[in-house]
C-alpha positions in Angstrom: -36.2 -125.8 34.0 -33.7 -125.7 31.4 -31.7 -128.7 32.8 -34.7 -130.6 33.2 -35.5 -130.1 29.3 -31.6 -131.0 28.3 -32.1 -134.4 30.4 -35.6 -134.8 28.7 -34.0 -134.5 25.6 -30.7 -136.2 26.4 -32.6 -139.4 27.4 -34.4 -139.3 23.8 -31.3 -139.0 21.8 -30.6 -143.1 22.2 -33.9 -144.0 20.4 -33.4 -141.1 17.8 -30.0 -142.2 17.0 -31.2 -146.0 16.8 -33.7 -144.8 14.3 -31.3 -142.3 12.5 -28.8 -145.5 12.1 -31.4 -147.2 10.5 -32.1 -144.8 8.2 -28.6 -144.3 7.7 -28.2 -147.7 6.6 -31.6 -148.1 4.6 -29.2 -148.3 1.6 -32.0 -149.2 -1.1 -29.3 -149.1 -4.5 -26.8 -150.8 -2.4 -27.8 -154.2 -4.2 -28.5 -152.5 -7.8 -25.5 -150.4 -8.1 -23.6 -152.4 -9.9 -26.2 -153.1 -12.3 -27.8 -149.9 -12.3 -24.0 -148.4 -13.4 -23.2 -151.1 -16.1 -26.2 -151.1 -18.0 -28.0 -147.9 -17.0 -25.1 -145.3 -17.3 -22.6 -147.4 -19.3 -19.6 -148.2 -17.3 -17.0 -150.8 -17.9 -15.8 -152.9 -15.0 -12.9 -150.9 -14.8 -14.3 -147.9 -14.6 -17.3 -149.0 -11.6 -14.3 -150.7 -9.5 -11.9 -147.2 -10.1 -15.4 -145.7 -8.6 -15.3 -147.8 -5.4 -11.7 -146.5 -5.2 -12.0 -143.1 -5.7 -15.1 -143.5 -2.6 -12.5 -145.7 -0.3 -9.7 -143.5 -0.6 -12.1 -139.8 0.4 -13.3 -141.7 2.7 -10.0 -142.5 4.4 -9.2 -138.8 3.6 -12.1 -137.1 5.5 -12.5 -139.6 8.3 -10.6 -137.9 11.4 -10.8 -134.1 10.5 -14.7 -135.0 10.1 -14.3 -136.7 13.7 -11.7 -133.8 14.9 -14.8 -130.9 13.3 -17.8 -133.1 15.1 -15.9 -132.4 18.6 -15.3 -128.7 17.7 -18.8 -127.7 16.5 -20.7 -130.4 17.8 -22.5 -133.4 17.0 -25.7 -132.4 16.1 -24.5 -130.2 13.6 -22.0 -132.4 12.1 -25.3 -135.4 11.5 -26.9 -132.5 10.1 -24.3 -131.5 7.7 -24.1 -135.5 7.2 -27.7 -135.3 5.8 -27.6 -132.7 4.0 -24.4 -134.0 2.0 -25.9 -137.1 1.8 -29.3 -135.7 0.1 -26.7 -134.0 -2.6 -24.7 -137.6 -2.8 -27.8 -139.0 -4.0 -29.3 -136.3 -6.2 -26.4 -136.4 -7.8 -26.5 -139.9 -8.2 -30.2 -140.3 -9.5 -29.4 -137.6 -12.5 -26.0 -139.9 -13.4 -25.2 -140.0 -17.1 -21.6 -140.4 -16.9 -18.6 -141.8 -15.3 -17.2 -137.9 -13.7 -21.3 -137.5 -12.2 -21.1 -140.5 -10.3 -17.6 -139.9 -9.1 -18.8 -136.8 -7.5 -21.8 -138.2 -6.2 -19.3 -140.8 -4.5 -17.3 -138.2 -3.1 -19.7 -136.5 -1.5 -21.2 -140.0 0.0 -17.8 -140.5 1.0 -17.8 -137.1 3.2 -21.3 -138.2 4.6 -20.3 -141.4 5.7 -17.1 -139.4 7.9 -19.0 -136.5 9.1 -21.1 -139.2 10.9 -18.9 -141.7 11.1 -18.0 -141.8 15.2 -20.1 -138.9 16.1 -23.2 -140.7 16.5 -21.3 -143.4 19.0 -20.0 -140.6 20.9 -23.2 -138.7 21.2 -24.6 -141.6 22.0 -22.5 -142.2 24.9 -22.4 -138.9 26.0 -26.0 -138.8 26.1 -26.1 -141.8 28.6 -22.8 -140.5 30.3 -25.1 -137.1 31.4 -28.2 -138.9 32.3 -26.4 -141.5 34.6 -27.0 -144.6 32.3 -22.9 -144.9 31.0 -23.6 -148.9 32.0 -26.4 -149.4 29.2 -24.0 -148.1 26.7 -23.8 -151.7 25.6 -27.2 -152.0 25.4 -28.1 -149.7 23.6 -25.1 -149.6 21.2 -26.1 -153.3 20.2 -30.0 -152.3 19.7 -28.2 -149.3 17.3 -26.3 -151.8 15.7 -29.2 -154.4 15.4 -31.6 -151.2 13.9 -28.9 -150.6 11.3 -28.2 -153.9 10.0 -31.7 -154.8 10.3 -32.5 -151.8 8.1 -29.7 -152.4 5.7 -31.1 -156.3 5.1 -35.3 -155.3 4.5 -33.7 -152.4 1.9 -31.9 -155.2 0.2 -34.5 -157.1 -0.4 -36.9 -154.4 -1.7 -33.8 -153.4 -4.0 -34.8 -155.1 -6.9 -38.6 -154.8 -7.1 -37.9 -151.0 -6.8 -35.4 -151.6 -9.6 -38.1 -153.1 -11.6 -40.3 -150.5 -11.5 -37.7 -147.8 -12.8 -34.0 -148.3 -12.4 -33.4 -145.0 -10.8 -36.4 -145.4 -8.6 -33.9 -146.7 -5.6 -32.1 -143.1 -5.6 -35.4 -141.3 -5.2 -36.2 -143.5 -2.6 -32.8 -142.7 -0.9 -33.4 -139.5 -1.5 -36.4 -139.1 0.7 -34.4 -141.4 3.7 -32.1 -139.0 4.0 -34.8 -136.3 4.1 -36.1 -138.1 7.1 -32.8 -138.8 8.3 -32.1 -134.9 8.3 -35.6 -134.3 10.4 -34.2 -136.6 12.6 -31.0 -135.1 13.1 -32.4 -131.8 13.9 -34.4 -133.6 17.4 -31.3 -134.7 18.3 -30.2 -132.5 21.5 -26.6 -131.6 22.1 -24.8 -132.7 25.1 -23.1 -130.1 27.8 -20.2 -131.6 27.6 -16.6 -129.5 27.9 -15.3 -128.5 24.7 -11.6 -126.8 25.3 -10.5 -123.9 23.0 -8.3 -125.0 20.4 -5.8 -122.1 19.5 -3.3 -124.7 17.9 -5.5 -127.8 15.6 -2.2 -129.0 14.7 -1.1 -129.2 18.2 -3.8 -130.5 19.5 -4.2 -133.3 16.5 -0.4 -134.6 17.6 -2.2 -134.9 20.9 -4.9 -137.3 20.1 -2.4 -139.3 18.2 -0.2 -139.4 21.1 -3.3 -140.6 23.4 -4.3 -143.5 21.2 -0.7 -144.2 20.6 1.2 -143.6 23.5 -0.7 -142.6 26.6 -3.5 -145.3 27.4 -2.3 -148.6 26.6 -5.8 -149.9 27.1 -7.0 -147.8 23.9 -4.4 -148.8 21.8 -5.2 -152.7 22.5 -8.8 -152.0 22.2 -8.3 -150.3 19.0 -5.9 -153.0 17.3 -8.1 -155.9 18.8 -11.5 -153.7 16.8 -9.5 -153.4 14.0 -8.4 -157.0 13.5 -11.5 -158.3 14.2 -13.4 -156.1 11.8 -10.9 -156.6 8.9 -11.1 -160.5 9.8 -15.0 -160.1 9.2 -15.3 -157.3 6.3 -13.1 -159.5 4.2 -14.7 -161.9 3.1 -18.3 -159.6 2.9 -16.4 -158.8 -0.8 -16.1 -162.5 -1.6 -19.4 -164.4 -0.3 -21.3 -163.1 -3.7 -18.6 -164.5 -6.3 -18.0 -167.2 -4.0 -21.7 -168.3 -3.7 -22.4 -167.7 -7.7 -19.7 -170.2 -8.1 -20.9 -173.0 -6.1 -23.9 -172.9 -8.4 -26.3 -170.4 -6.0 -28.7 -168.4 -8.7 -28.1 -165.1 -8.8 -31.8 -164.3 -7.5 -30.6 -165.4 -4.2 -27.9 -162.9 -3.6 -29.9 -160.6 -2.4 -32.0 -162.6 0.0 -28.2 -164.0 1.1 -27.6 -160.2 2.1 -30.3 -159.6 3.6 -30.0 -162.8 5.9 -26.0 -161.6 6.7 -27.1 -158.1 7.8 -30.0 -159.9 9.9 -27.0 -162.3 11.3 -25.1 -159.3 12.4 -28.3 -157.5 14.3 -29.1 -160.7 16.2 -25.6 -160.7 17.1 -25.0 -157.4 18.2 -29.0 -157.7 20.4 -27.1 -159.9 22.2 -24.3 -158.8 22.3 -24.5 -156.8 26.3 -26.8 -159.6 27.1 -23.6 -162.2 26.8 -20.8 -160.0 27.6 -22.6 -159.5 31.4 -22.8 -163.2 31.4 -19.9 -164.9 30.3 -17.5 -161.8 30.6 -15.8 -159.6 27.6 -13.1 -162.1 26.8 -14.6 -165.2 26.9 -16.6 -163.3 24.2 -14.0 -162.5 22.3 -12.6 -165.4 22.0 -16.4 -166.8 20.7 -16.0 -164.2 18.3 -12.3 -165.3 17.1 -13.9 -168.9 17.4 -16.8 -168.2 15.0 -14.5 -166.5 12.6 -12.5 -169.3 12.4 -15.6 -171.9 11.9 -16.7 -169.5 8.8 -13.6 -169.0 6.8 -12.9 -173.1 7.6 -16.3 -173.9 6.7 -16.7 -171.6 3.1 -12.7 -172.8 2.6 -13.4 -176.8 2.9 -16.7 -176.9 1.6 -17.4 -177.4 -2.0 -21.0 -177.7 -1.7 -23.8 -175.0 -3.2 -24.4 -174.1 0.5 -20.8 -173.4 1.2 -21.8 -169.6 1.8 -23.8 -170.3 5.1 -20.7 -170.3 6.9 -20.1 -166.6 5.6 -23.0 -166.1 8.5 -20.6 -167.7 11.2 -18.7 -164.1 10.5 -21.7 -162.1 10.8 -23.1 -162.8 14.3 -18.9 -162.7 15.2 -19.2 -158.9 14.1 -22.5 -158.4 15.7 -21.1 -160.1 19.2 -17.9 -158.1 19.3 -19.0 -154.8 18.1 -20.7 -153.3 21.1 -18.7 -154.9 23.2 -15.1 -153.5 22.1 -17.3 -150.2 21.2 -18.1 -149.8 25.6 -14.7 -150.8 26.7 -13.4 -147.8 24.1 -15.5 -145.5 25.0 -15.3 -145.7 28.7 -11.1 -144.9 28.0 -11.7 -142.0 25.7 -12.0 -138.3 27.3 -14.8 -136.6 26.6 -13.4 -133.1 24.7 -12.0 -135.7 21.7 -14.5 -138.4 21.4 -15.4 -138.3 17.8 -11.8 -137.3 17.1 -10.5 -141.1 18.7 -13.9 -142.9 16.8 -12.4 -141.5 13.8 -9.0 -142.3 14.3 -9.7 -146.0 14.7 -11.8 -145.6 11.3 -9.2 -144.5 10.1 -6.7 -147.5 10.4 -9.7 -149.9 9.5 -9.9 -148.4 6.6 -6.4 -148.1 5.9 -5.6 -151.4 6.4 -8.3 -152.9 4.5 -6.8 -151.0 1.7 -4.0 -152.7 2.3 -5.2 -155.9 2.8 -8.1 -156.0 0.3 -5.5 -156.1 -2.9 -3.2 -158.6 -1.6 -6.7 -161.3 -1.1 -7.6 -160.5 -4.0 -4.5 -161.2 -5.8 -4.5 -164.3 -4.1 -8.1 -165.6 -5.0 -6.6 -165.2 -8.9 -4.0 -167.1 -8.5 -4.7 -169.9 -6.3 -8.2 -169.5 -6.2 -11.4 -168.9 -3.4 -10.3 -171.8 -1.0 -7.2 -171.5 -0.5 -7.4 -168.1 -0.3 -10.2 -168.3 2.4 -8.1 -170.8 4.7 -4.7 -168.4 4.6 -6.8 -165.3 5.4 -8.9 -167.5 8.4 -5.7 -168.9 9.5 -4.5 -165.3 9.7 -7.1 -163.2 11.3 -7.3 -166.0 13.8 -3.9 -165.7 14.9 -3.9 -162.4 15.2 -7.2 -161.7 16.8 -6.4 -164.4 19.5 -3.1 -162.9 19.8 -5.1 -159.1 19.7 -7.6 -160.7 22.7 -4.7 -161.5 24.6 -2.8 -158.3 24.7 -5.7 -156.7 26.0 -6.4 -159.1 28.7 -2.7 -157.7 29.9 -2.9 -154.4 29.8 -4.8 -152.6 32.6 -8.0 -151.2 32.8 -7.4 -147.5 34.1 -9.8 -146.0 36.7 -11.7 -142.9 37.2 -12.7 -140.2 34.5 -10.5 -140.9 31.1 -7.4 -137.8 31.3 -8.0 -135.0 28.8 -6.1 -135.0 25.7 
């Protein structure tokens, strides 16, 4: 009886993490912030940019021992604790009167963001993993992804009518998401999955390292290939607004522009399993290095108002490759550190766009959007293609994943 109700409500966590994602990224002030921090609470430039910092750089700080406590404690309990931070995030962001409130309010978002961050992926496949469905991963992984970015668009465009009504309205609103989101989180059943006794973390951390880094070749080219190809795509997501406001696009449509990327990227990633069954994982992504290419040529050489359509070329590239490379790394990650590896590979996203994000910048002011946009599509081009075929080489291993 008892494994019958775990299997019951194994098979239920996919659909409860599809809707948890959406809520997740239902991100209502996402389109105000800036606004709603300028004019609202006071803040120079400087000081909402210095913001974005200071939630970049706690994010990069709690991403793997958030991924490293969600395989020690569990899942479940680490969304839950997700929620629950969250819900304090954005208290403390609708009661902001000050520079030092908002900074905590990012630092606590920041920790939300990690905790979950990689755990709902590897619950997600675990969950499939125990019922016998490990080959729908795919699937599912690109309906989670469509939910998401589907969610993320309709929130953008109800942004500013909220707004409207009361500027902090949107972080009341958030407020009660993450309320649901924490209901949610609670349904979610925890897998039986083997969970070693640690008596040594900092052992056992140089261990995980070792695996990504040393010990399966297929991760580490799976991981690199994910991380070029997201950077590739996530850079210019911090350019399309200046770039479209430029070419003479009214400010009114920014939002609407958003809301048609994040609908982009959830078409992309519904199809996503769909395609990689039929034309095979590398002829996909090499669509996805092709498409990548066509946006940053097209916003590059076009001049035109309607440059910023390309930017969607990127979007249904993220959307294609995203579930894809997210199956072929789960199915080469052991069980006892799944989270822990999910993190890891946050990790050097983030850490590289860091890196990366700066140096574009710098070159937009000095030589300006277009030429800036070609050298970076040039780039990411090169070395995704170069990324898809390093994995083509290495091996796929067989059988259950070795333990960490």
């Amino acid at each position: 009886m008892a494994a019958r109700s775990l299997e019951q409500g194994l098979r239920r966590n996919p659909p409860l993490l599809c809707a948890f994602r959406a809520l997740q990224l239902s991100l209502f002030p996402m389109a105000v912030i800036t606004l709603f921090m300028k004019h609202e609470v006071g803040l120079s430039m400087t000081e909402i940019m210095g913001l974005q910092a200071i939630f970049g750089f706690f994010t990069a700080v709690f991403e793997f021992p958030s991924g490293y406590l969600a395989d020690r404690v569990g899942y479940r309990r680490a969304m839950l604790a997700s929620s629950g931070v969250a819900i304090a995030g954005w208290i403390a962001y609708a009661a902001a009167d000050g520079f030092w409130t908002i900074a905590a309010a990012e630092v606590l978002l920041a920790l939300a963001l990690s905790l979950v961050s990689g755990t709902d992926a590897a619950l997600l496949y675990e969950s499939l993993l125990e019922t016998g469905r490990e080959d729908s991963f795919g699937t599912w992984y690109g309906r989670f992804q469509f939910f998401g970015q589907a969610a993320e668009g309709s929130a953008a465009l109800l942004a500013g009518v909220l707004y409207m009504v009361w500027t902090r309205l949107p972080f009341l609103v958030q407020i009660g998401v993450w309320v649901v989101a924490a209901g949610v989180a609670f349904a979610l059943t925890e897998p039986a999955r083997h969970r070693p006794r640690v008596t040594d973390p900092w052992a056992r951390v140089g261990r995980i390292v070792s695996y990504a880094a040393v010990r399966m070749p297929r991760l580490r080219a799976v991981i690199a290939l994910t991380v070029a190809l997201g950077t590739g795509t996530f850079i210019a997501v911090w350019i399309v607004a200046l770039y479209a406001e430029d070419a003479g696009v009214p400010v009114a449509w920014l939002g609407p522009i958003w809301a048609v990327a994040n609908y982009s990227v959830a078409l992309g990633a519904l199809a996503s399993a769909r395609l990689s069954r039929w034309m095979g994982l590398l002829p996909l992504l090499l669509l996805s290095s092709a498409l990548i290419g066509l946006g940053y040529a097209g916003m590059g050489l076009t001049y035109a108002w309607w440059g910023f359509a390309f930017y969607f070329c990127l979007c249904v590239a993220r959307g294609l490759f995203t579930p894809a490379l997210g199956h072929e790394e789960q199915r080469v990650i052991p069980s006892s550190d799944r989270a822990s590896l999910l993190s890891l590979r946050a990790l050097i996203f983030r850490g590289l766009f860091v890196a990366i994000g700066p140096a574009v910048g710098l070159a937009i002011d000095h030589h300006g959007q277009h030429p800036a946009l070609l050298t970076s599509g040039a780039v990411m081009v090169a070395v995704s293609l170069a990324g898809t075929l390093w994995l083509a080489r290495t091996p796929v291993p067989e059988g259950v994943p070795e333990q960490v």
